[in-house]
Structures are given as structure tokens and as C-alpha cells.
VOGU-3710 file (C-alpha; in Angstrom, 3 decimals, decimal comma):
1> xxxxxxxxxx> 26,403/-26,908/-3,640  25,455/-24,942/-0,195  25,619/-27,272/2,672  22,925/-28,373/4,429  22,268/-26,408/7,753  20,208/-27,337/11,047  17,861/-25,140/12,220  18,527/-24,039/15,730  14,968/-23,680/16,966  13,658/-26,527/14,980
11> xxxxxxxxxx> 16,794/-28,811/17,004  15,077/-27,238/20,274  12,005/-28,674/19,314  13,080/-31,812/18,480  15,079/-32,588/21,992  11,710/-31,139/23,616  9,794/-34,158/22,123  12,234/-36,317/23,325  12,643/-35,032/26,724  8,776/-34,663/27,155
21> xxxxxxxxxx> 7,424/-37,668/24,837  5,204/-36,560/22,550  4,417/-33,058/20,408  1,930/-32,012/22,513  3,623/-31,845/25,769  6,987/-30,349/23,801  4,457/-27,973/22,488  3,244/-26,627/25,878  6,777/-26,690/27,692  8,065/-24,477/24,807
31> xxxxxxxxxx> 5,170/-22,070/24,660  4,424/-22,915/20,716  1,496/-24,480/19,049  1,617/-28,464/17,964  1,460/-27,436/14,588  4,448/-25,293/14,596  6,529/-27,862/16,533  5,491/-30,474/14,056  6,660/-27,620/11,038  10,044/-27,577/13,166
41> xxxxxxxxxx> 10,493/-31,642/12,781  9,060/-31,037/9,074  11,944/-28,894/8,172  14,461/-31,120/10,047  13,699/-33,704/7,820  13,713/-31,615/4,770  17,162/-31,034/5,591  18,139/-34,450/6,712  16,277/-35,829/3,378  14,848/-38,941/6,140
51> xxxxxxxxxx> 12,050/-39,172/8,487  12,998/-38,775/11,560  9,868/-38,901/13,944  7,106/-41,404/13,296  3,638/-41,587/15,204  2,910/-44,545/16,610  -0,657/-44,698/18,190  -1,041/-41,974/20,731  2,997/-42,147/21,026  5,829/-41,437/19,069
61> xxxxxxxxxx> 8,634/-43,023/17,522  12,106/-41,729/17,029  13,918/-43,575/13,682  17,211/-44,628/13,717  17,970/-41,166/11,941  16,126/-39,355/14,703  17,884/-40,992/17,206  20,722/-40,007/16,253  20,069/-36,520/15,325  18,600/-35,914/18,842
71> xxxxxxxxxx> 22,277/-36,641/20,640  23,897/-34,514/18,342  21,493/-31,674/18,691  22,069/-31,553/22,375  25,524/-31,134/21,922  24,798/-28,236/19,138  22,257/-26,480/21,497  24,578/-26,833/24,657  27,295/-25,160/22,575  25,190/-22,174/21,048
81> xxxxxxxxxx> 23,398/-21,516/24,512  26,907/-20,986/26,375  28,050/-19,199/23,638  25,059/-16,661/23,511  25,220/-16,679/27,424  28,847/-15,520/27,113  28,971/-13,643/24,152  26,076/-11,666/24,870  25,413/-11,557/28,470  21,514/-10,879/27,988
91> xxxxxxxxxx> 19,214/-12,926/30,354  19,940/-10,848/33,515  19,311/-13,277/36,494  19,281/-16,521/35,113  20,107/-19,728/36,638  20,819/-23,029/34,572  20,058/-26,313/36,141  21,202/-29,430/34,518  19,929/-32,799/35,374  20,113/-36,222/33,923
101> xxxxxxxxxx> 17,286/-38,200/31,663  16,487/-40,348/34,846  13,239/-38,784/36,720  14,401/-35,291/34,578  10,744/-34,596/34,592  10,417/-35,084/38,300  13,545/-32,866/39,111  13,573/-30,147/36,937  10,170/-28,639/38,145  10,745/-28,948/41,913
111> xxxxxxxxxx> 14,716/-27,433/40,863  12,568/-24,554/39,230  10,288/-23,985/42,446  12,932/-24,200/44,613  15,023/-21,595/42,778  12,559/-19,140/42,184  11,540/-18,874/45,505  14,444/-17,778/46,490  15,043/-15,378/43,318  12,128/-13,907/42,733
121> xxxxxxxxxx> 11,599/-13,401/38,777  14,629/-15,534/38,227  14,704/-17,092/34,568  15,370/-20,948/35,069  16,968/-22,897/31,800  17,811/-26,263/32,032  20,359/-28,469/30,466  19,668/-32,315/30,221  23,126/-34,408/29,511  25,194/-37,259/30,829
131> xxxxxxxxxx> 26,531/-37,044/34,161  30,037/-36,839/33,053  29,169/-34,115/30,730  27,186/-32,258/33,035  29,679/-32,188/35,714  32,153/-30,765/33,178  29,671/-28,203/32,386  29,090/-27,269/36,299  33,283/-27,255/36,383  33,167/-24,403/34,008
141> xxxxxxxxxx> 30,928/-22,392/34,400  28,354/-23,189/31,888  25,735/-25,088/34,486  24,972/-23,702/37,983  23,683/-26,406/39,723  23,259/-30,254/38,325  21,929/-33,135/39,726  23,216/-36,418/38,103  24,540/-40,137/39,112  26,895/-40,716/41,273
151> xxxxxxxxxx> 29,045/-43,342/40,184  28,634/-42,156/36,433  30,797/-39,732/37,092  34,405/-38,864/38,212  33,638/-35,856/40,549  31,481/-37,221/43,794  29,427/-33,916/44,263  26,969/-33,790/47,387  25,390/-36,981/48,416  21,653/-36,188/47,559
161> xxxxxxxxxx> 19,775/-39,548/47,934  19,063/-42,326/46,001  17,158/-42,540/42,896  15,074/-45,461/42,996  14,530/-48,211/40,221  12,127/-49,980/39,080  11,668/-52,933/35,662  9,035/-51,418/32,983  7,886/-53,116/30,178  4,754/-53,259/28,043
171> xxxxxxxxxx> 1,222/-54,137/30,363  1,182/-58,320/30,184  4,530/-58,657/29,047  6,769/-61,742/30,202  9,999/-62,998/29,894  11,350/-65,805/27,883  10,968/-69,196/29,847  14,484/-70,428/31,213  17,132/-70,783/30,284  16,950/-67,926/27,659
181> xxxxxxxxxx> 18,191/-64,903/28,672  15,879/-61,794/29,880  15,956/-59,347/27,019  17,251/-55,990/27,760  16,600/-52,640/26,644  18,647/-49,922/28,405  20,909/-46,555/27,632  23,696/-47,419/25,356  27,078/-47,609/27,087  28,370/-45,821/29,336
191> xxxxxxxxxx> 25,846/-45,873/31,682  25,379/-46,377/35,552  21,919/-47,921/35,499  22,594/-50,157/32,032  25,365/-51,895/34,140  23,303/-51,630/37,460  20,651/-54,062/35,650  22,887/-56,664/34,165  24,839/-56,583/37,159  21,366/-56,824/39,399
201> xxxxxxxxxx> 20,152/-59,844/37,362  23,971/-61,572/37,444  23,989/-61,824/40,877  20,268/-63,395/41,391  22,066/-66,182/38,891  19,685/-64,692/35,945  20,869/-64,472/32,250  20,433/-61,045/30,661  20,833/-59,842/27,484  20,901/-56,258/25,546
211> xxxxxxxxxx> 18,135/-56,317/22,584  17,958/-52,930/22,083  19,729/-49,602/23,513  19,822/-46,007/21,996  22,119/-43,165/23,008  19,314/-41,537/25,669  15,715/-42,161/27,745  13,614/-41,287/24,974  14,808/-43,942/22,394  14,541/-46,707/25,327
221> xxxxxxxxxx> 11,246/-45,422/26,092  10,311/-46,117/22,212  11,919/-49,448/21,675  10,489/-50,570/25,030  7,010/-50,010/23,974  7,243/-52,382/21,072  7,198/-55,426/23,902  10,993/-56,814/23,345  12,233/-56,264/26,386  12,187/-54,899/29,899
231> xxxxxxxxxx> 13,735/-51,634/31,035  15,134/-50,547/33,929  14,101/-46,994/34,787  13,461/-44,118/37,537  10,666/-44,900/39,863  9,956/-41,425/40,573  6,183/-40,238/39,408  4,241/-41,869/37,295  5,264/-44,682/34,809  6,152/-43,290/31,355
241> xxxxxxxxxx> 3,065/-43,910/28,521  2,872/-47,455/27,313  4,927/-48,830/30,186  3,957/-50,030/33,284  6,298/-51,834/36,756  7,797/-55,353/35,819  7,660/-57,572/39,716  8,995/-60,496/38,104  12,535/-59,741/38,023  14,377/-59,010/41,287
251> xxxxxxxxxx> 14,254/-55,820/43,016  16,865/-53,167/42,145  18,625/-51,354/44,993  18,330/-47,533/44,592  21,120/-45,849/42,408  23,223/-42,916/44,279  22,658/-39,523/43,448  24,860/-36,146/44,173  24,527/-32,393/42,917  27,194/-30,543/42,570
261> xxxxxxxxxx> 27,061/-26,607/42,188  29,913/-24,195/40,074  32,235/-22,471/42,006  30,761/-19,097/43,297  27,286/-19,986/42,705  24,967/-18,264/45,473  24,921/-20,239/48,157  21,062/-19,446/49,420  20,018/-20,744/45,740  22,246/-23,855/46,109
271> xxxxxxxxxx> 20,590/-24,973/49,435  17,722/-24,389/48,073  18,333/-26,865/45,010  19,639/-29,468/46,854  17,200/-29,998/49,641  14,312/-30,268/46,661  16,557/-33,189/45,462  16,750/-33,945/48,793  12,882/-34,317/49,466  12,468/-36,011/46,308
281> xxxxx> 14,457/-39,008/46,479  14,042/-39,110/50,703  12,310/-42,634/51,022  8,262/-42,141/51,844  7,382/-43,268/55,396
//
């Protein structure tokens, strides 16, 4: 019996849903129509023989299934772009920037801008990981510039800010009364702002615990919006769909960030990158 095998543009869909929330906006960042990125997730779960994205109201869902599909497809697109860039040596001037889930959708444009005015008809891709794995990626070769969390990984980088944080949950929701613990929903481990909220909420003498994580933003995003718990996310633009700020926890100091570009990378579109990560993050006022 043939195996089963995952279709690589249908897999770019699907992490474009996750990364952007919803079909519509994956749609329009990839340049298709709804229907055909809904045909891509169609065929996915032909394959898979499970459902793997539900609607929920105006949102979406990710199953279990799905959730686990869309870490694995990262690693499966991350391994067939470097290979294509390598084997083939087609895109001409192309930069790659790679950024973390956390305010992704506030970096990556203003990386973009930055970039391109500097290169002129330069063709941007982007690469959305784990810090530790995006370092690596910057180490050889495969990423040109990344911006990612300090402290979640082993190489410092270039001090670029801090990334502020902020609680989300569902409008009207409230805790438990004392002394139950706050329930949690947060980035499976390991990760920098998962520990930076239990650790937050230790200190203020405040019991915490984890009712639901998943393996990246999107899957927090989802079980957040079914009112279990409070998150712990990026306070850069506008609060994700569903969500809205939490006050009645205790304030979160802002989370280090750092960039870090591959060795030989130009250094005119470097500077460039890093002061737009710079003039994000740089506290208003």
C-alpha cells in the first residue's frame, strides 16, 4: 500500500492559517483565493483521514490533529526551502528573516520595509520558529537575520529591546476566587514567556496553574478563546480576535529581545533590520 504523502503547498497553507488566524488573512498573505486555501486543508485531511481545522464562529480552531500537524509542517517546510535555496540557487536577491510567534505579525512587516529599502526589488521570505531553532538556522546559513528571545536561547545576539507583555483572556473573564489557582494557558515547554508567567505570578504569592498549552501561538490563541484561562502574550499591536488585556493579575516586566545576523550577511541590510526592531519595541514617550 503507497504511503501517505503531505502536500508541500497545502502544509504552506496550513502554517499560514496559523501564523495569520484565520483563511482569509492566510489567503491574502499567500496571494491565493479562500477557496483554494480551504481545498489545501481539504486535501490535508484527506491524507491525514482526521479533521484538522474546525470553524468556530468568525475564528478557527486547530484539533488536536491539527495541532500537531502544524509543528511538524514547519519543520518539513524549513527543510525543503533550504534545500531548494541550496540545491537550486534560484531566487536571486533574496533575504530570509526569521522571527518568533511573539508580535511575528508586528515584526515581520516593518523587517520587510526595512530591508527593501535598502535592496531595492529584494524578495523577503520569512521563517517563523523557536528561538533556539532559529538561531541555529542564522548559525548556518539558512536565516539571514532573526529576531527572537533572549534568554530562550543559548547565543545572546544583539540586545534589541524588550518585548512587552501583557494577560489576555476572553472579554469579562475572571479568575477563580482564592485560593484556587489562576488557570494558565501558555506555549508548551520550553518556553521563555510560559516560565516568565508562572514565575511573575509566584513571586506576587499567586497560585498558577497550566490548563492548557499547545506546541505554538496559534493553538494558545484557540484554547484561550474558549474562556479557561488567561494567556500571557506580546503587547505589540492590537489584541489577537476574541481576546482582549487581563488588569487583574500583576503586571509583567518586558521580556528581552536580541537579533542576531549570519556571518557575512550585508551589513547595510543588517542595520537596517535591527533598528526596525529597535523602533518597535523602544518604549512610547
Amino acid at each position: 500500500m503507497p504511503q501517505p504523502v503531505l502536500d508541500i503547498v497545502a502544509l504552506r497553507s496550513l502554517t499560514a492559517i496559523a501564523d495569520c488566524g484565520g483563511f482569509h488573512r492566510a489567503a491574502h498573505s499567500l496571494a491565493l483565493s479562500q477557496s483554494a486555501v480551504s481545498q489545501h486543508v481539504r486535501r490535508l485531511e484527506k491524507t491525514l483521514g482526521s479533521r484538522v481545522v474546525e470553524r468556530e464562529g468568525r475564528g478557527t480552531r486547530f484539533t488536536p490533529e491539527g495541532r500537531l500537524l502544524v509543528e511538524q509542517a514547519r519543520r518539513i517546510l524549513a527543510v525543503h526551502d533550504e534545500a531548494v535555496r541550496v540545491l537550486l540557487d534560484t531566487e536571486g536577491d533574496t533575504v530570509t528573516i526569521g522571527s518568533t510567534e511573539h508580535a511575528a505579525d508586528q515584526f515581520l512587516p516593518r523587517l520587510t520595509a526595512a530591508v527593501q529599502e535598502v535592496r531595492p526589488g529584494c524578495r523577503v521570505r520569512f521563517r517563523i520558529d523557536r528561538s533556539a531553532r532559529l538561531v541555529e538556522a542564522v548559525e548556518r546559513g539558512s536565516v539571514d537575520v532573526a529576531v527572537y528571545v533572549t534568554e530562550a536561547a543559548a547565543t545572546e545576539g544583539t540586545p534589541v529591546g524588550g518585548l512587552p507583555l501583557t494577560w489576555h483572556a476572553t472579554p469579562g473573564w475572571a479568575p477563580p476566587p482564592a485560593p484556587s489557582p489562576v488557570p494558565l494557558v501558555a506555549i508548551e515547554d520550553p518556553c521563555a514567556i510560559r516560565r516568565r508567567a508562572i514565575a511573575t505570578l509566584a513571586a506576587h504569592g499567586v497560585a498558577a496553574t497550566v490548563v492548557g498549552d499547545a506546541g505554538y501561538l496559534a493553538g494558545v490563541l484557540d484554547v484561550a478563546r474558549t474562556g479557561v484561562g488567561v494567556a500571557l502574550l506580546a503587547a505589540v499591536g492590537p489584541a489577537p480576535d476574541g481576546l482582549s488585556p487581563y488588569d487583574g493579575l500583576p503586571s509583567v516586566t518586558p521580556i528581552p529581545m536580541s537579533a542576531l545576523a549570519r556571518p557575512g550577511a550585508d551589513p547595510e541590510t543588517v542595520a537596517a533590520a535591527f533598528e526596525a526592531v529597535r523602533n518597535l519595541l523602544r518604549p512610547a514617550g
